[in-house]
N, C-alpha and C positions, 0 to 999 in steps of 0.2 A: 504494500500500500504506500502509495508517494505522500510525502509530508505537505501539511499545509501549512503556513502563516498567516497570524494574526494581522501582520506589520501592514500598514498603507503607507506608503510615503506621503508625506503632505505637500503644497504648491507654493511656489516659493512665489511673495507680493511682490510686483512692479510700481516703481513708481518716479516721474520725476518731477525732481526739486529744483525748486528757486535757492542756490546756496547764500544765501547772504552771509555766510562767513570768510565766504574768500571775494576781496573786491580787485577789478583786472584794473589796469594800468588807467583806461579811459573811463574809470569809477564807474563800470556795470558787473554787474554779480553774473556769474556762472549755470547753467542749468548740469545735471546731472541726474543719470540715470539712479537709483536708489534699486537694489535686490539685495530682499530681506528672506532670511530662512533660516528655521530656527533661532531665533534672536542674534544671529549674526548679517554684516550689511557689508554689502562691496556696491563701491560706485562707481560708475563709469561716464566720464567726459565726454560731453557731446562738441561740443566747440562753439556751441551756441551759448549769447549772454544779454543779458538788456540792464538797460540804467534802470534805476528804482524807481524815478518818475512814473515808469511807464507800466509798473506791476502791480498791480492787484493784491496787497497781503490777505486782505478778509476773504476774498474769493478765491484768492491761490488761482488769477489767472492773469494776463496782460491786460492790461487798461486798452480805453478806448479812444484814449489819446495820442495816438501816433498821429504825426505830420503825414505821412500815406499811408492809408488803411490799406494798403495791399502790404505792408510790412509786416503789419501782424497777422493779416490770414496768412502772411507765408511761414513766421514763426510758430503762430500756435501749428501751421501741418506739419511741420518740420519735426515738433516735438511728440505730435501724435506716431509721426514715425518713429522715432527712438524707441518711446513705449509700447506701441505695439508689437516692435518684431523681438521686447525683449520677453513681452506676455506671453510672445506665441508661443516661446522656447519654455520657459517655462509651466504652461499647461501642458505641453506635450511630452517632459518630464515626468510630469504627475500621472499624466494618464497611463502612461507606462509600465508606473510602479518603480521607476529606477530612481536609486539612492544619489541623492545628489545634495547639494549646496549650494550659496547663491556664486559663488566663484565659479563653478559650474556651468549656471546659466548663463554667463558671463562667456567661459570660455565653450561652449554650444555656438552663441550666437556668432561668435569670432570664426569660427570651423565655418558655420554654413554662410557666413559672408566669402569665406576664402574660396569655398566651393561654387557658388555662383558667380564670381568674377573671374574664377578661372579659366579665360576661353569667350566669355560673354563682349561683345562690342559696347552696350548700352551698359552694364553693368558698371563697368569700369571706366568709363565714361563719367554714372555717378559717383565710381569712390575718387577720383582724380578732381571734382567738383567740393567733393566733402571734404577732403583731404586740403584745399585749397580755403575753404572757408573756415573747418577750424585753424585754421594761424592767421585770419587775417586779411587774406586775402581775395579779396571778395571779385574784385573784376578777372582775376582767372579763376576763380569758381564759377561766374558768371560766362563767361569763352566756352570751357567746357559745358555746364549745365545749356548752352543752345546749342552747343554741335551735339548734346545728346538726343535733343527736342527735335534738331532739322533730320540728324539720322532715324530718328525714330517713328516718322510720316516715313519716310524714304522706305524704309524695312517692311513696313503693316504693309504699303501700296505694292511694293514689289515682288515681298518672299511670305505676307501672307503671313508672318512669327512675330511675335512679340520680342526678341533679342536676335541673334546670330553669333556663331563663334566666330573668334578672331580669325581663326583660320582662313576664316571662306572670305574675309577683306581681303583680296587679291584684285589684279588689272580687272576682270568682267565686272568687280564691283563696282570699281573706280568708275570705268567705264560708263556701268549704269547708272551710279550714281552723277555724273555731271549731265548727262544727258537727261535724268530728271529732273538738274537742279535749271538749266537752260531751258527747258518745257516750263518753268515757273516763273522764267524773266528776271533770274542773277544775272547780277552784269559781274563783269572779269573780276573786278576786285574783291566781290563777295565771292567768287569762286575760289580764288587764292584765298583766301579766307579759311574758308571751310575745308580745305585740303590738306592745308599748312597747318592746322590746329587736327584734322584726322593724322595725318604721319607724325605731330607730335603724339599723340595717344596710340599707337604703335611702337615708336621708338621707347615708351617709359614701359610700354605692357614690354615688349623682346626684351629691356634692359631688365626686368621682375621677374624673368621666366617665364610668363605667361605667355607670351606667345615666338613665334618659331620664325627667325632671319629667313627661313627659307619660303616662307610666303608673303615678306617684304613685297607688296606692288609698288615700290615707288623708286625712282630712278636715283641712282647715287654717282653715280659717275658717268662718261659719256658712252662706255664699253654698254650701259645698260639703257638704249635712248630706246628699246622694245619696252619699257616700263613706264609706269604713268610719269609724267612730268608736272610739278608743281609751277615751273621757271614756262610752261609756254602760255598760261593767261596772261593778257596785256595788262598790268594797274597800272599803266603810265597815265598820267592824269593832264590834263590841258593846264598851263603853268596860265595859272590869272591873279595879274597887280593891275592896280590902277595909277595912274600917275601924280604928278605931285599938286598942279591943277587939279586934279579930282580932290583930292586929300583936303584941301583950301574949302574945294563946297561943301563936302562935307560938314569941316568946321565950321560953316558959317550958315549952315542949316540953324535952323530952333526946332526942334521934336514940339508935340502938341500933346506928349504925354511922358511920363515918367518911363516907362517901360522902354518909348521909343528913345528915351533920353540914353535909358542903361546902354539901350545896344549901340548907340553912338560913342559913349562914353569907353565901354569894352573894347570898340573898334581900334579908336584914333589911341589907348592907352596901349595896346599890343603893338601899333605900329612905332609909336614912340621909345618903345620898350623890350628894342631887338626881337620885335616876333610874339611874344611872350604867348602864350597858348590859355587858354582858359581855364582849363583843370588848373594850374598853376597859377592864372590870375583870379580866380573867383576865390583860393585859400590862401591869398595875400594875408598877411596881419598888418598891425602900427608895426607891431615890433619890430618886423622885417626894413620901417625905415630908420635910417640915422642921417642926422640934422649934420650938416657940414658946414655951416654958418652961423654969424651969431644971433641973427635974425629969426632960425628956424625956419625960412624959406628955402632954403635947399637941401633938397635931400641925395644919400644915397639909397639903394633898393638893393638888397641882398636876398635871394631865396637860392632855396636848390629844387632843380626840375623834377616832376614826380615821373617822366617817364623813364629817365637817363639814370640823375643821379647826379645830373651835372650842377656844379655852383656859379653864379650870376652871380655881379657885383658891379650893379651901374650905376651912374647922377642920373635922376630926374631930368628932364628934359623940361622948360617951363610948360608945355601943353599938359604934359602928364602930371606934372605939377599940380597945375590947377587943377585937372580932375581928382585928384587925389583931396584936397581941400575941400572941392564942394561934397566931399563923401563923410569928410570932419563932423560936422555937428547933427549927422543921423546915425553915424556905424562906430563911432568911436566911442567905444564905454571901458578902455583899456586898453595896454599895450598887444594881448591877447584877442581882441574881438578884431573882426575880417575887416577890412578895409573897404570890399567891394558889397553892397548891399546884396548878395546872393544866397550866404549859408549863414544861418542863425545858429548861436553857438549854446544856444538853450532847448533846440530843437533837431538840430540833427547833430547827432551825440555820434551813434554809427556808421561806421565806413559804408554798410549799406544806406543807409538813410542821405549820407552826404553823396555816394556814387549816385542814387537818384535823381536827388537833388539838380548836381551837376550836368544830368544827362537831361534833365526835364528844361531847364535855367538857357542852356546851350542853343536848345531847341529854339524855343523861343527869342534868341539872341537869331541867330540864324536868319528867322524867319521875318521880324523886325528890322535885320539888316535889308532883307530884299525888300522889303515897301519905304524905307529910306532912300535908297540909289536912284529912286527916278526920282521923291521927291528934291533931291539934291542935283539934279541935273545928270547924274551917272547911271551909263550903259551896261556898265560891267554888276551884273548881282555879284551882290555884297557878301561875304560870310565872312566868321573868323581866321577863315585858312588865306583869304584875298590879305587882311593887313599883316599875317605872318610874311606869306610873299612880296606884299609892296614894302616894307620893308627892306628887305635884301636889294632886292628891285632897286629901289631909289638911291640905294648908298653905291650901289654899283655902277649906275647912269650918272654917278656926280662925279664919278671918277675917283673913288675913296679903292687902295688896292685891295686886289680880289682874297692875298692873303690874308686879310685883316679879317673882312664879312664872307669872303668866300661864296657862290650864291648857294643859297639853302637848300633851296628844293631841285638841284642839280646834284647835292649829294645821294650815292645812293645810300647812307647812311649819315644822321645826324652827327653821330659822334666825331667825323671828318673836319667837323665846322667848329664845332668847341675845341680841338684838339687845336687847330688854330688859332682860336678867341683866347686860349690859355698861355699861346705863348708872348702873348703883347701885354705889355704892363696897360694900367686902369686910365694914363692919362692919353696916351695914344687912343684908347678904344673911344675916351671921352670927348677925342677930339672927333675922331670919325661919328659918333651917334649927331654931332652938331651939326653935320652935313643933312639931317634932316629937316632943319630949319629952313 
């Protein structure tokens, strides 16, 4: 007669928590998974966190005060996901009958993450997205999480699956994949786009083990031109500046509203401002200036570029001057609050919240630029990328040498142009910005 037991094993509780006893560097508290069983508890880091403002202590959920409500319906899903695939692990212990602990379910959930990204294209795709937002980095979480989203129509419409193995990303994928993506009206540069961000997520799966150099589709040298090529979409883009007569009407336009005001204002200060790019001038501070006179009317401007890494240390120029002044008695509550009335520093706390921010801000910069340009008498629409180029543009027609400003957007790489800007001392460079006067 075979023996029986008593014993059931019991089900270990999920749960997660708002930690408010560990605060991160940008005074937002941490979420964590909580697994409790038998009165012992192991927590697991999700990499998600929010400022206090925005939490709910009596309801133990996120307030409903977010700057964009699509922030929080994407934190509270983010967090439902956590908890639920640690529940699942955990009922399915229980039901079992197998002797476990919460370290256990802990290390279950680790196993069958490992197991479904092994091989999966969308999968790993998400952990290369998660991976990337817990440290921080949210605009390459963001890269990945839409090449997961653009491959993932791509997949259902094609093969009919919900995922596909790495494997089978070979040439006919590639293949079909662009010719889906040109049946939906990508232009070149969003092609290179999507390709250049797919063979990175190849390169990190073969460099992991996950997947196999020998189904590499993508061309690495000339011996393999039978492989897909990332280098044959055109992004070469139409080089548009306007002239220094344009630059003048602008200036002496009047906007009939604040907003049309900003994007004049954003314009004429990047072109003053070696190019300056808007992620970089919308997260200006005071502090970034220093007063070089005894007046307090001239400044220098010191930041470093968030794309490069490069450091900037210019004079004001008087146009940019003044715009910076008429920004004085709205945006100045400290050496720390932005300069440029775009990011409030009481409301967008996270790197997501400011990355929106900026991409919403920009837009409408953009779009305000183009209903400007004819009323200012100018042909050429307007955007931010136009005073980056006229910029360059004008210092180079004034006959300022090429080694000093180099032109920009004839680099195939930025860092060509700084490497040159670095080796000229600050009064040389001061003398060439004058030549925009």
């Amino acid at each position: 007669m075979s023996k029986t037991t008593e014993h059931k094993e019991g089900k270990a509780t999920v749960k997660v928590v708002y930690y408010t006893s560990n605060t991160l560097a940008d005074g937002s508290h941490p979420f964590f998974v909580r697994i409790t069983k038998d009165r012992k508890r192991k927590y697991i880091a999700t990499g998600l966190s929010l400022n206090p403002k925005h939490w709910h202590a009596g309801n133990k959920e996120p307030r409903n005060n977010f700057p964009n409500p699509a922030d929080r319906e994407e934190l509270i899903g983010a967090l439902r996901e956590w908890h639920d695939k640690y529940k699942e692990v955990a009922n399915e212990l229980a039901k079992a009958d197998e002797q476990h602990d919460a370290r256990s379910v802990a290390t279950r959930v680790a196993e069958n993450r490992s197991k479904t990204r092994s091989g999966r294209l969308l999968a790993y795709c998400d952990e290369l997205s998660d991976s990337y937002r817990a440290v921080g980095k949210v605009g390459n979480a963001g890269i990945y999480k839409d090449l997961r989203n653009q491959l993932a129509k791509f997949i259902a419409a094609e093969y009919r699956i919900e995922d596909l193995p790495l494997e089978r990303v070979n040439l006919s994928f590639c293949d079909k994949w662009e010719h889906y993506l040109r049946l939906t009206g990508a232009k070149e540069i969003t092609l290179s786009l999507r390709f250049r961000t797919l063979r990175a997520v190849l390169n990190k799966a073969i460099a992991n083990g996950l997947a196999k150099v020998e189904h590499y589709p993508f061309a690495r040298t000339a011996a393999e031109r039978h492989k897909f090529s990332v280098g044959k979409f055109d992004v070469s883009t139409t080089k548009r500046a306007i002239s220094r007569d344009a630059i003048r009407l602008l200036e002496a336009l009047t906007p009939e509203t604040a907003r049309l005001q900003l994007a004049k204002n954003v314009f004429l200060f990047s072109f003053y401002c070696g190019g300056i790019n808007f992620v970089d001038l919308a997260q200006l501070r005071w502090k970034d200036l220093t007063p070089i006179d005894s007046e307090g009317i001239v400044f220098r401007l010191s930041y470093v570029r968030q794309k490069t890494g490069g450091k900037f240390d210019l004079k004001l120029l008087a146009p940019a001057a003044a715009i910076v002044a008429s920004f004085r008695p709205f945006t100045y509550a400290g050496p720390d609050s932005y300069i440029f009335p775009v990011l409030d520093g009481t409301k967008h706390t996270t790197l997501t919240q400011i990355k929106n921010r900026l991409h919403k801000v920009l837009g409408q910069v953009n779009h305000d630029l183009k209903v400007l340009a004819p009323l200012a008498g100018i042909s050429t629409p307007l955007t931010t990328y136009v005073a980056r180029h006229s910029f360059a543009t004008s210092l180079k027609r004034s006959g300022v040498a090429i080694a000093i400003i180099s032109d920009m957007m004839d680099h195939a790489s930025e860092q060509t142009t700084r490497d040159y800007l670095d080796s000229f001392a600050s009064e040389t460079l001061d003398a060439a910005f004058e030549q925009l006067l």
